[in-house]
N, C-alpha and C positions, 0 to 999 in steps of 0.2 A: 407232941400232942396232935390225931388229929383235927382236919378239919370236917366240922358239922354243920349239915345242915336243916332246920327241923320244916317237915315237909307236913301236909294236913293230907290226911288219906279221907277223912268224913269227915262232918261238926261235931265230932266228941274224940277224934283220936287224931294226936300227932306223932310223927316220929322225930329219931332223930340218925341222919346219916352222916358215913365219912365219904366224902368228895373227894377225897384220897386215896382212897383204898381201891385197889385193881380187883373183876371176879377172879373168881377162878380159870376163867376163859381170856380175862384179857382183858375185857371190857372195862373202860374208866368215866367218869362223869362228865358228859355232854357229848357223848360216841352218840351216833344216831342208827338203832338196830332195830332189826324186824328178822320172824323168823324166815326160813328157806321160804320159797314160793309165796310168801306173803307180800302182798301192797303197800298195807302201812306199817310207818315206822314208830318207834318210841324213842324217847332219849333218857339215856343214863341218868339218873341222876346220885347213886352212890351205892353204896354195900352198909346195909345192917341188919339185926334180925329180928323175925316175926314178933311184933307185942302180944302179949300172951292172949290177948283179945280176941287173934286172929285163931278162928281152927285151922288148924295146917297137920293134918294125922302122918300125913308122909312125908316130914320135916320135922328134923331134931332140933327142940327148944334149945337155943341157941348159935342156931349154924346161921354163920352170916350170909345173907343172900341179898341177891342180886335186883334192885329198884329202879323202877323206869316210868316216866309219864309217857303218855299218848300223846299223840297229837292233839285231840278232843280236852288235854287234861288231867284224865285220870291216872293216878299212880296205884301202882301196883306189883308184887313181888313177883319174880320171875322162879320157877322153882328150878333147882341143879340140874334137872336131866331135860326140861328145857333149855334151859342156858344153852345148854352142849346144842342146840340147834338154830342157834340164833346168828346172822351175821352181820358183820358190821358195815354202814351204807356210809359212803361216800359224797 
């Protein structure tokens, strides 16, 4: 069974992620990434997929992606063909 973690994206929607689950990139929960030439970083925080809440038109209901806080806080889904440009900070 994974492990879950239910994370609050706004005051009316929570999810729930696996802290286990690697992306498809590599990325596993509390990596610290930011994309290429960017400053700030985000942290991992697991792989699940969009609640239906979310519009996401160029994301298949169901494809598990990729979730990350900010620094600032906020979380947020990373979409597949960003992923692929994101690196992992040290």
């Amino acid at each position: 069974m994974p492990k879950m973690e239910e994370i609050i994206l706004d005051d009316e929607l929570t999810l729930e992620v696996d802290t286990e689950a690697s992306s498809p990139c590599g990325f596993q929960a509390g990596d610290q990434v930011k994309p290429e030439g960017a400053e700030k970083t985000a942290t991992v925080v697991g792989m699940a997929p969009a609640p239906d809440s979310i519009r996401a038109d160029c994301i298949d209901r169901g494809t598990s992606l990729l979730w990350v806080r900010s620094d600032e806080g906020q979380v947020c889904f990373v979409p597949p063909d960003v992923e692929a440009h994101l690196i992992k900070v040290d």
